[in-house]
N, C-alpha and C positions, 0 to 999 in steps of 0.2 A: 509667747509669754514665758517668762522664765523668773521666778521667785527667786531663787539663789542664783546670783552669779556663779560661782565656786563654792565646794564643801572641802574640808578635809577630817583627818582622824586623831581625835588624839586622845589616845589611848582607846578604849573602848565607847568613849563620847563621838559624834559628829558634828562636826562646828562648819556653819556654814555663814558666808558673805550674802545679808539680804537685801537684791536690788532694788525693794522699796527705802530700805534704810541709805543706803547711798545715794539715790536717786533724792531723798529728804535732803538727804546733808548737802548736796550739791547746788540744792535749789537754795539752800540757804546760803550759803557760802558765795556764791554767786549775787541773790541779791543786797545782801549785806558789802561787799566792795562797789555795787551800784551805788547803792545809798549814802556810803562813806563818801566817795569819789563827790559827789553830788552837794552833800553837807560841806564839804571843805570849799566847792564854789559859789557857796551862800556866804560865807565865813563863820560857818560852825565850827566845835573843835573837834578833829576825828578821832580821836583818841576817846572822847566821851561819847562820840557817835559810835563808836565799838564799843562801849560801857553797857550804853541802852541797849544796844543789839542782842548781845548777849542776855540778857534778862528778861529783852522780847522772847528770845528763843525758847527759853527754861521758863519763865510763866507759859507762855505760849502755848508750849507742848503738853501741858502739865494742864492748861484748861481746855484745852482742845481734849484731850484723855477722859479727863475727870465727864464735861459732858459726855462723850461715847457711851463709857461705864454704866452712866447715868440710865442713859436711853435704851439702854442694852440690860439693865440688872439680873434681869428672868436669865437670861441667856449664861451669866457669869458665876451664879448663882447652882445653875443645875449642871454645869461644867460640873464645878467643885464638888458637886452634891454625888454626884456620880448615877449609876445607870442601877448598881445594886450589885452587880459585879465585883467581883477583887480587882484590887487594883496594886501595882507596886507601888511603891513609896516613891521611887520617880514621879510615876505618873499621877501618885495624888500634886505630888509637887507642884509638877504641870498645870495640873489641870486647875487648881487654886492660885495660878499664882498669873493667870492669862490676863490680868490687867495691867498687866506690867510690861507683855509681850505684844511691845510697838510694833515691831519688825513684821507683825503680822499683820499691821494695817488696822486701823481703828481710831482714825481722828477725826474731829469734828469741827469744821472751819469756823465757826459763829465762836465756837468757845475759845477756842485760841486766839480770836480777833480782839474777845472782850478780853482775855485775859491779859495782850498785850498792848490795848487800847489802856489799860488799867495803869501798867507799868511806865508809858509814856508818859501819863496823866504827871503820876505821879516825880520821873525825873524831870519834865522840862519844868517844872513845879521849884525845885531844887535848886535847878539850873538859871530858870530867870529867862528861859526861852520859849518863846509862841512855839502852843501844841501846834498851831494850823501850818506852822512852815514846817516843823521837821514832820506834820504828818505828810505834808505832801511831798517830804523828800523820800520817804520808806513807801509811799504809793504803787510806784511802779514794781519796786522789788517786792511786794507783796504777791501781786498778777504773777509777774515771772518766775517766783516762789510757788505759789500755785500750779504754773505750765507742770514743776518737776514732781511736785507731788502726783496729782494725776497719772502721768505718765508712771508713779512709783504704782501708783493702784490700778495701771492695767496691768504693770507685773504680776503684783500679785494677787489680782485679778478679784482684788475688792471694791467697792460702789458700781455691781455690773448692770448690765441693761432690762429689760424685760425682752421674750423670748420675740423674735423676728428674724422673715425670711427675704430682707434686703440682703444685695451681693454684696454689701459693707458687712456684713454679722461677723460675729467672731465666736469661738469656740473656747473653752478654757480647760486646760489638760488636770489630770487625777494630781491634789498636790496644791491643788490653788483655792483661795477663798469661793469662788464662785462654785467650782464642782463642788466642794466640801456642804453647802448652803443648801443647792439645790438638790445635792443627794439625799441630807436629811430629809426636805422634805417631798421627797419622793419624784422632783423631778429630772433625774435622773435614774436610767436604767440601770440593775444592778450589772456589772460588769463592764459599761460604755466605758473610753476612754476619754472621753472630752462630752461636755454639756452640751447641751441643745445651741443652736446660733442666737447668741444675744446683742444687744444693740453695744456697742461700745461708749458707752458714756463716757469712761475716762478719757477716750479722747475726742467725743464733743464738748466736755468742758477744758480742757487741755488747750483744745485750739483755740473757744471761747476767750481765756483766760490770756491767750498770746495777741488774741484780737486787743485786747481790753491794755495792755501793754505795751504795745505798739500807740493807743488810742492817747494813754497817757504821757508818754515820752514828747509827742507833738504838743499835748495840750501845758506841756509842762513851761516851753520857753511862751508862750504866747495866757497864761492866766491873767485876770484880772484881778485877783483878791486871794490871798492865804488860803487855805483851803478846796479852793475848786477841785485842783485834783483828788486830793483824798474823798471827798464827796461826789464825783462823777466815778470814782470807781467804785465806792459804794452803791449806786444805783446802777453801774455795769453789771458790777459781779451780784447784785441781787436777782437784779434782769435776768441776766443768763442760769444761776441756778435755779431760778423758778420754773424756766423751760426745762431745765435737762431734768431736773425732778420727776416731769411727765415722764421719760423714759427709763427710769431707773427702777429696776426689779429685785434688789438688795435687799436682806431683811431687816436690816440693822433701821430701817427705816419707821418711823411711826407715825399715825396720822391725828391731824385732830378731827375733821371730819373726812369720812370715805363717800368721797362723790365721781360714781362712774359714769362715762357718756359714753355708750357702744359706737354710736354714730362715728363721735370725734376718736376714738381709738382705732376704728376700724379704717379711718380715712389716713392715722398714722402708721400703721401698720402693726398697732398692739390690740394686745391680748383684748375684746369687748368688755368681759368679766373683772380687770381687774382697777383697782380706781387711779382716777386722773389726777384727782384733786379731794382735800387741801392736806400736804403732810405738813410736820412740822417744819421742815424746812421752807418750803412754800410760804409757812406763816410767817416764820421770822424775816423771809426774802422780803414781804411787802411792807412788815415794818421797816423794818431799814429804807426799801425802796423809799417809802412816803414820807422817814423821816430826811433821807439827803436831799429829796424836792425840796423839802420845808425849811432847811438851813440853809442851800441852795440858795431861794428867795430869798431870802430874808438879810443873806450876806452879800448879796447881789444889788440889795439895793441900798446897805449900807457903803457901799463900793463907789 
């Protein structure tokens, strides 16, 4: 795991390269020439299919954040508030100003959906072009978008697992989201180098996400109606974060109700004590799930 690629100095600052931030930009960059390439074989215009992109990206980021924030306020809140300590004028800085500090991992995929679900709405509106086609052109780059992110948040080793002792676990060094989490709340040893073994979520949903990608690229030349794709991988990527939710030991998480099952945790190899089910992600997964069923049919049989 490695959070910065490269640091260097300048002047008495140190400025460093974060490989969840490049690992972002690449997954977007990446999916966004899929998408383009794809729209010009429909005969959309790619120029305006980089227009939309672009303002996916920056609503995107920006609601995906805003939720985080949201979900997190206590957290962002008694940063700034500080401990009672002195602090330098840097470090208030810092410490006030951590909603703003991406690079350290803190997005929310539901928000960023809606928020670029929003922006679509709003251009193919403009444009005079069916949402159902260009969303199933940005579908797949979505998933593949996804794979990089993931992979940005094993670096920096934010949405990590709950504690387990599969010979898959992973460990995350002093410096990274994970150890910083679990040393606050005391599960970590003072002086350990690396956290207890935790499940790697990042990249159970990473592979997930490439599954789901692959799944779409196939179903792409063979659909039967506008939309299919964007609505099967709405109920993929719901699918699959509802399970990885089970395993994820992150705080940044919230519930709406706390329902443990010792039995079924101890058959996965988690903690008995801590709960299964239902966060809020879990919530929002099964709307979504049951709403892409629902449109699913329903355009299925206008088909």
């Amino acid at each position: 795991m490695h959070p910065l690629l490269f640091e260097f100095h300048l002047g008495s600052r140190e400025l460093g390269l974060h490989t969840y931030g490049v690992l972002i930009a690449l997954g977007f960059a990446i999916g966004i020439w899929l998408a383009v390439r794809q729209g010009r074989r429909l005969g959309l215009d790619g120029g305006k299919l980089l227009d939309l992109s672009f303002w996916m990206l920056v609503v995107g980021l920006v609601g995906s954040r805003i939720v985080y924030v949201a979900v997190n306020a206590g957290d962002f809140v008694r940063s700034c508030a500080g401990d009672g300590n002195p602090r330098s004028w840097g470090r208030l800085l810092s410490n006030c100003t951590r909603v703003l500090q991406v690079w350290e991992g803190g997005l929310v995929f539901y928000g960023g959906l809606i928020g670029a679900t929003i922006v679509t709405l709003l251009f193919v509106r403009r444009e005079r072009w069916s949402f159902w086609k260009v969303a199933d052109v940005f579908a797949p780059s979505l998933a593949l978008g996804h794979v990089f992110g993931r992979l940005g948040c094993f670096a920096a080793g934010c949405c990590f697992g709950k504690m387990c002792d599969t010979p898959w676990a992973v460990s995350f060094p002093h410096g990274s989201v994970a150890y910083d989490e679990l040393h606050r709340s005391g599960s970590v040893a003072l002086g350990a180098r690396l956290t207890p073994p935790l499940h790697p979520t990042q990249l159970y949903e990473a592979a997930g996400e490439l599954v789901i990608f692959v799944a779409l690229i196939f179903l792409r030349t063979r659909k039967r109606f506008d939309g299919e794709v964007l609505l099967v991988y709405a109920l993929g990527y719901a699918t699959l974060r509802s399970v990885i939710e089970v395993f994820r030991g992150d705080f940044a998480r919230s519930y709406i109700v706390e329902f443990a099952t010792p039995g079924l945790a101890r058959a996965l190899g988690l903690p008995p004590s801590e709960p299964i089910f239902l966060s809020l992600a879990q919530g929002v997964s099964l709307l979504v799930a049951a709403a892409a069923i629902t449109v699913l049919v329903r355009r299925q049989r206008v088909a």
